[in-house]
One Martini backbone bead per residue (centre of mass of N, CA, C, O) as a GRO file, in nm:
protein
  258
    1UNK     BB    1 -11.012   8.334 -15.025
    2UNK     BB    2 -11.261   8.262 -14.837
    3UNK     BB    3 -11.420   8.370 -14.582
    4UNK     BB    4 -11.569   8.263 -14.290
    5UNK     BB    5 -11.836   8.247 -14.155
    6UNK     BB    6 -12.009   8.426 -13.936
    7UNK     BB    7 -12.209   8.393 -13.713
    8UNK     BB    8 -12.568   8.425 -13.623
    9UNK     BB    9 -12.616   8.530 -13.281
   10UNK     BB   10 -12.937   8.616 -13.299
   11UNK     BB   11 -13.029   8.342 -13.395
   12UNK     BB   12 -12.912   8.172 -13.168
   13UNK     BB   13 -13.082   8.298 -12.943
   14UNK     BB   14 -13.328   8.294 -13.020
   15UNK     BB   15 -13.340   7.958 -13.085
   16UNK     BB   16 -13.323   7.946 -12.744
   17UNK     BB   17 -13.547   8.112 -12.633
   18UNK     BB   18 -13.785   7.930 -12.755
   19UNK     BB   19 -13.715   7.670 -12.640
   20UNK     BB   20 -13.782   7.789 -12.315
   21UNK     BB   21 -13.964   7.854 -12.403
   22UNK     BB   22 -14.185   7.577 -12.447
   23UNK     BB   23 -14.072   7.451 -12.156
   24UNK     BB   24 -14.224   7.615 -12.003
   25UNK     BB   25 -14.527   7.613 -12.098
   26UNK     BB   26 -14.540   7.273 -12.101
   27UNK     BB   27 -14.496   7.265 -11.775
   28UNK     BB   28 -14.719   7.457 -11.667
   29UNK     BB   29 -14.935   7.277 -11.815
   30UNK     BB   30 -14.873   6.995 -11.646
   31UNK     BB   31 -14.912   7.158 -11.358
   32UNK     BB   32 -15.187   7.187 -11.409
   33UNK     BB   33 -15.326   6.965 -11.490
   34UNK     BB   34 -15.247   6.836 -11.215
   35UNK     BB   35 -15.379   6.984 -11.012
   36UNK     BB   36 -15.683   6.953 -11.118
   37UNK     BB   37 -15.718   6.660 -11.100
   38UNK     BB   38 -15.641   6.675 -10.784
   39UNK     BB   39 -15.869   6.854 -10.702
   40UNK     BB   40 -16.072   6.955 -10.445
   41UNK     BB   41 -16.290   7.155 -10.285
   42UNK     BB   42 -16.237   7.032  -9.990
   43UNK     BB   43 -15.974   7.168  -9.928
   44UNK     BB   44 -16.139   7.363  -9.888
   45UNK     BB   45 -16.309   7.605  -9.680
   46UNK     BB   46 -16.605   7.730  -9.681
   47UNK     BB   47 -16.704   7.980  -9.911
   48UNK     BB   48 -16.462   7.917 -10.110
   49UNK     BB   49 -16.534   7.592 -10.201
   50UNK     BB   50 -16.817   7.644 -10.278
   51UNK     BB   51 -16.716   7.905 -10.482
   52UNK     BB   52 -16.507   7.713 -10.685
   53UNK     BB   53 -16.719   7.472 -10.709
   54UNK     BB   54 -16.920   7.646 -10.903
   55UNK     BB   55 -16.685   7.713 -11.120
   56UNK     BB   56 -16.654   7.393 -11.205
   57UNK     BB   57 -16.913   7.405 -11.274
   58UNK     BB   58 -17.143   7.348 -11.526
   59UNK     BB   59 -17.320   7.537 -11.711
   60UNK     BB   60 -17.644   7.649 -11.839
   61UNK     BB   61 -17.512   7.736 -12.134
   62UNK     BB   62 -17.180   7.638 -12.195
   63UNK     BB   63 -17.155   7.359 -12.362
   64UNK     BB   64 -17.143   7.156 -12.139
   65UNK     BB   65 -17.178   6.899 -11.949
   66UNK     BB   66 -17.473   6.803 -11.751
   67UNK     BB   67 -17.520   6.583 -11.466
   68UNK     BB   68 -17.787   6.327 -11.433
   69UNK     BB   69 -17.638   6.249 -11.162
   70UNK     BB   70 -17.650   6.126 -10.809
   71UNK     BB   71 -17.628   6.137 -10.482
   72UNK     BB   72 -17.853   5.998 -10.276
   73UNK     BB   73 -18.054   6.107 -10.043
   74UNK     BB   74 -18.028   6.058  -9.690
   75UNK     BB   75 -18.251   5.869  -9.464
   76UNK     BB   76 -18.357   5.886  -9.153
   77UNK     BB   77 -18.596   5.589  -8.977
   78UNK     BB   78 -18.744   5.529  -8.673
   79UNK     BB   79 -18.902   5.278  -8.539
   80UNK     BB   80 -19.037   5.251  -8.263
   81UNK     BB   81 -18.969   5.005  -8.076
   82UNK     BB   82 -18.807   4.841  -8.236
   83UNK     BB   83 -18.594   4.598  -8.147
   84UNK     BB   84 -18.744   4.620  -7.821
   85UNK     BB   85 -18.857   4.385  -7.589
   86UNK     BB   86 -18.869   4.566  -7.323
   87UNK     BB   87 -19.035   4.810  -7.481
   88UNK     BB   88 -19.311   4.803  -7.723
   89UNK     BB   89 -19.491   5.071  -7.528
   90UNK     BB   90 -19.806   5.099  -7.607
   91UNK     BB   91 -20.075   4.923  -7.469
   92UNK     BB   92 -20.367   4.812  -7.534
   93UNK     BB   93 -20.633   4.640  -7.412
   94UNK     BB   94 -20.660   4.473  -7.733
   95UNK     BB   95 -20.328   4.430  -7.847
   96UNK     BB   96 -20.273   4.712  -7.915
   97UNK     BB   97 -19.940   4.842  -8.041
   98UNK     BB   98 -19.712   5.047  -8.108
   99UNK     BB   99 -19.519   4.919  -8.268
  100UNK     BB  100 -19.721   4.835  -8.503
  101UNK     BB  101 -19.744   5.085  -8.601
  102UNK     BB  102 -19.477   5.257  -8.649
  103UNK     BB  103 -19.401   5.013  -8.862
  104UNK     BB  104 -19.658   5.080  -9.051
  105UNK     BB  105 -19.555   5.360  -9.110
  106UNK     BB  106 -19.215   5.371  -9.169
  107UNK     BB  107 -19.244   5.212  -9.404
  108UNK     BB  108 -19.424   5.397  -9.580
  109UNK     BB  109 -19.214   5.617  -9.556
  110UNK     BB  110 -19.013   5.475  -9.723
  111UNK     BB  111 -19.139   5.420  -9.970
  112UNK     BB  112 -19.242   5.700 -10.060
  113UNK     BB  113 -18.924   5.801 -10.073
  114UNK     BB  114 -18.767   5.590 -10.268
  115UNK     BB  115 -18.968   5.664 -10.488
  116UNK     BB  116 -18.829   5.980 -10.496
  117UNK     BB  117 -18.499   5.900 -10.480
  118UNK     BB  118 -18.434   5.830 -10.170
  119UNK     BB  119 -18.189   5.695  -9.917
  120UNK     BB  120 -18.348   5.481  -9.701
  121UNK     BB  121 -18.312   5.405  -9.343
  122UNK     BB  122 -18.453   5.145  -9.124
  123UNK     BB  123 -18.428   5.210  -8.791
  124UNK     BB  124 -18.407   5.073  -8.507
  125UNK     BB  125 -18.425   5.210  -8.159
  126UNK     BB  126 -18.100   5.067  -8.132
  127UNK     BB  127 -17.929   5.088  -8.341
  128UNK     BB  128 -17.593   5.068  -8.444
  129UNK     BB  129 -17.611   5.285  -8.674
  130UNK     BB  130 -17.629   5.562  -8.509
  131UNK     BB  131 -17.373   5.534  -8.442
  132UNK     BB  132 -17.261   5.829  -8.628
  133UNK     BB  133 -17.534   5.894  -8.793
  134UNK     BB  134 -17.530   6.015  -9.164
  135UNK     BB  135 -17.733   6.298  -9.275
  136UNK     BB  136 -17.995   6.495  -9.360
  137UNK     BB  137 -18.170   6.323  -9.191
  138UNK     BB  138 -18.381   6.229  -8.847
  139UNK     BB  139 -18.668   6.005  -8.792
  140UNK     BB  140 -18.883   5.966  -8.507
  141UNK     BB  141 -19.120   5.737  -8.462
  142UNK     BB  142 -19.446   5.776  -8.280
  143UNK     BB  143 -19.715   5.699  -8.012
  144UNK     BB  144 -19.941   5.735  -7.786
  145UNK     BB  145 -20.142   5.658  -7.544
  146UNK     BB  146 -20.428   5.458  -7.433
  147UNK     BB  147 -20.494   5.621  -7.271
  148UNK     BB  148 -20.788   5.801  -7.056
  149UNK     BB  149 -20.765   6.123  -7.022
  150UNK     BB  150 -20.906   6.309  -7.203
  151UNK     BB  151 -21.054   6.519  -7.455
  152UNK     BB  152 -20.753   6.663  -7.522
  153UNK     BB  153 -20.634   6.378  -7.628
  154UNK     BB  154 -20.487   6.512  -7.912
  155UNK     BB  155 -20.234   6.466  -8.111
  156UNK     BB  156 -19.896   6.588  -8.135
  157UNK     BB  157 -19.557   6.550  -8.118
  158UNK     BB  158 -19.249   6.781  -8.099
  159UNK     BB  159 -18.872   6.703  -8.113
  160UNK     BB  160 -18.562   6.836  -8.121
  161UNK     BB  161 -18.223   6.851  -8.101
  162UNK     BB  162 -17.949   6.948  -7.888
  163UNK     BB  163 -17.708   6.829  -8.035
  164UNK     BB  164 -17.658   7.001  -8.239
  165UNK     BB  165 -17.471   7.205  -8.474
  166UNK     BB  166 -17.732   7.327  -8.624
  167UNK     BB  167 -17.994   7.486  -8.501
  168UNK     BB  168 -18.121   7.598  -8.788
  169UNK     BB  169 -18.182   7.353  -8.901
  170UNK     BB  170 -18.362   7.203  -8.683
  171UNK     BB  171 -18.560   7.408  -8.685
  172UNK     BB  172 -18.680   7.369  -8.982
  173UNK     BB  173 -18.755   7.057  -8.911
  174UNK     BB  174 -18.977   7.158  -8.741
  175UNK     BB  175 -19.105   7.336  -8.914
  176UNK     BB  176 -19.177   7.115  -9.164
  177UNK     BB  177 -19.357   6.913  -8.963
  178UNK     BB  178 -19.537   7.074  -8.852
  179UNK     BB  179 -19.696   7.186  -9.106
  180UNK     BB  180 -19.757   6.935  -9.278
  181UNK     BB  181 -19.878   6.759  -9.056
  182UNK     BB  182 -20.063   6.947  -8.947
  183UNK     BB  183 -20.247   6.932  -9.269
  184UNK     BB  184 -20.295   6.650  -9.328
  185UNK     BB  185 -20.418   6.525  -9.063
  186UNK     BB  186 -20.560   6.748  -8.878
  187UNK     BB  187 -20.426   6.830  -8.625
  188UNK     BB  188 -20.277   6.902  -8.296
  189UNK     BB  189 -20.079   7.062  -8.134
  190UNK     BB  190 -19.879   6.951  -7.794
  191UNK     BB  191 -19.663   7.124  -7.635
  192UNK     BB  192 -19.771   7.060  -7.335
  193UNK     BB  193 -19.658   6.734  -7.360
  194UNK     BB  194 -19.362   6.753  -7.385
  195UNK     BB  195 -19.086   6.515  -7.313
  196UNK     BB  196 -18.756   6.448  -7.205
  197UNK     BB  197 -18.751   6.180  -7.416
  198UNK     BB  198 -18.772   6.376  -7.595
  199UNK     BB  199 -18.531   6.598  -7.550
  200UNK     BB  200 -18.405   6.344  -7.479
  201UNK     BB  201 -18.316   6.125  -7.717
  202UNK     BB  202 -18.082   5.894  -7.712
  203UNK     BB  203 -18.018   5.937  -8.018
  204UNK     BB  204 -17.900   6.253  -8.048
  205UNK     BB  205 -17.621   6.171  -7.865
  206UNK     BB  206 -17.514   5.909  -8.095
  207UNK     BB  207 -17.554   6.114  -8.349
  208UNK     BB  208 -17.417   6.309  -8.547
  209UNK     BB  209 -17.434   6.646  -8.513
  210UNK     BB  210 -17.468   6.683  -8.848
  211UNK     BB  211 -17.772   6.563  -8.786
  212UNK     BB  212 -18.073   6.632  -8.802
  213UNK     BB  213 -18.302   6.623  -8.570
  214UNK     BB  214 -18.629   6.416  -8.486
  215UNK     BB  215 -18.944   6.375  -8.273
  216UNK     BB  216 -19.215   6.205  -8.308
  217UNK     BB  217 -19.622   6.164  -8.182
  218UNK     BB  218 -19.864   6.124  -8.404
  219UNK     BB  219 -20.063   6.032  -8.145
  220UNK     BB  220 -20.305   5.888  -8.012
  221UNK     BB  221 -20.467   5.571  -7.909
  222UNK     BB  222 -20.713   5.672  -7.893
  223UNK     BB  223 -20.837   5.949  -8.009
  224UNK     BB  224 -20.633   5.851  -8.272
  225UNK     BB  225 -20.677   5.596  -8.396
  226UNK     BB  226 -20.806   5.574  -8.657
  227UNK     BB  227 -20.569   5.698  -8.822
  228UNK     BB  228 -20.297   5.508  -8.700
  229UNK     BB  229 -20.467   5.218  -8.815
  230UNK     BB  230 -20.654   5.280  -9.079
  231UNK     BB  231 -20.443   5.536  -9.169
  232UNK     BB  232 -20.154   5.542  -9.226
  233UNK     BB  233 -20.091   5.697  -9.498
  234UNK     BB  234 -20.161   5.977  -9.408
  235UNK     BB  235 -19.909   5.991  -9.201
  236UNK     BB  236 -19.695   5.924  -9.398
  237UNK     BB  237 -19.766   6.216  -9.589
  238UNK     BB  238 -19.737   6.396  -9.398
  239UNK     BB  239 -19.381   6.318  -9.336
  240UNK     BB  240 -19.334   6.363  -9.579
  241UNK     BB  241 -19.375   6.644  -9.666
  242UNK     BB  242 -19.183   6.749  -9.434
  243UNK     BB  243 -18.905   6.633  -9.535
  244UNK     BB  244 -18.915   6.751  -9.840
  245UNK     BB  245 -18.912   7.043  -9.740
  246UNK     BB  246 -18.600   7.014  -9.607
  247UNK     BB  247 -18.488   6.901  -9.865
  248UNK     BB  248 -18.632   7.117 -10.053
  249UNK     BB  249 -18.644   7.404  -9.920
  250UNK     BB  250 -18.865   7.537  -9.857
  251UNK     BB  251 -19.082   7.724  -9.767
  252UNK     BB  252 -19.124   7.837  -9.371
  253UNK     BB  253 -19.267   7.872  -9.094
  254UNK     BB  254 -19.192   7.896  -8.800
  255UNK     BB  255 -19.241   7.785  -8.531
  256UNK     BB  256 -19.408   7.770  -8.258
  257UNK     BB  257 -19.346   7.918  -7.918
  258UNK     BB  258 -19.504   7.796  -7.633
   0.00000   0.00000   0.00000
């Protein structure tokens, strides 16, 4: 008779660990899997989340395929006592008045912009979407007195946001705006004539404090008429080119402290 064959308890315990070890490694990668299907960067904060966020991003000539549209960069436009008819502005013996400069000026820089393919909201002096409005940054455009001051009323003047959060970001946009807005325009700076209205400009208190902002004065209306009247594209051209400066990070000097 012959005898029954002992097990051969070698291979039935490989083949059973090799079963556990497979359903480990499947287990492993399905959690794995899971985490980063709902991973965000957003997760973290700092610079790891940024350099984590770097590194899943496809990188050229990685072989993998690099995303060709983004998010429209968001751009907040005041056009100065736009919608508030208890204050028009400066108001000319000819009956021009500030309100219509500023919203054709504002309006050129909104197509212009737009243009470019950035995401610009117009809006008006009170407007309610300033509360918490969260942009790239916000630019209040107005222009000064058609009084006849002097000789040397002429030229621009501007003010950035003491309510900011990051104020080397709204430093940047007041140099990015001082620089190319009197390069195109060919004005000159008027530091000694910003009033508490600019630097405590009511916009400042009520927009999300991480929106850099900035409020801009074109120009006089007396003596620099002809410019915001007549070339209204000139002035939105100078506008235009500071914005661009600040949201394409290009290099720029500090402004001048007066």
């Amino acid at each position: 008779m012959t005898a029954p064959t002992k097990p051969n308890t070698f291979t039935s315990n490989r083949g059973a660990s090799t079963g556990r070890i497979l359903q480990t490694t499947f287990s492993v990668a399905f959690l794995l899997a899971t985490l980063f299907t709902g991973f965000s960067p957003k997760m973290f904060s700092g610079n790891f989340g940024a350099f984590f966020s770097g590194m899943m991003t496809p990188q050229a000539g990685s072989g993998a395929a690099i995303p060709t549209t983004q998010k429209p960069v968001r751009i907040g436009i005041v056009s100065g006592h736009w919608g508030n008819g208890d204050d028009p502005g400066a108001v000319c013996p000819d009956g021009t008045n500030e309100h219509d400069i500023n919203l054709a000026i504002s309006s050129l820089v909104q197509q212009k912009l737009e243009a470019q393919g950035y995401t610009v909201d117009l809006l008006q002096e009170f407007d309610p979407r300033l509360d918490g409005y969260q942009a790239a940054l916000l630019l209040s455009i107005h222009a000064d007195t058609c009084d006849v001051i002097d000789a040397q009323a002429t030229g621009f003047k501007l003010a950035a946001s003491s309510y900011t959060r990051d104020k080397n970001l709204t430093d940047r946009l007041s140099a990015c705006l001082y620089d190319h807005y009197g390069s195109v325009t060919g004005l000159p700076y008027r530091s000694n004539n910003v009033t508490i209205n600019m630097t405590d400009y009511h916009a400042f208190r009520v927009i999300d404090p991480s929106t850099p902002a900035a409020i801009i004065e074109t120009g006089f209306l007396y003596l620099d008429r002809s410019l915001l009247v007549d070339h209204p594209d000139v002035v939105a051209d100078g506008l235009v080119a500071g914005v661009l400066c600040f949201v394409r990070n290009e290099s720029v000097q500090p402004m001048p402290t007066p």
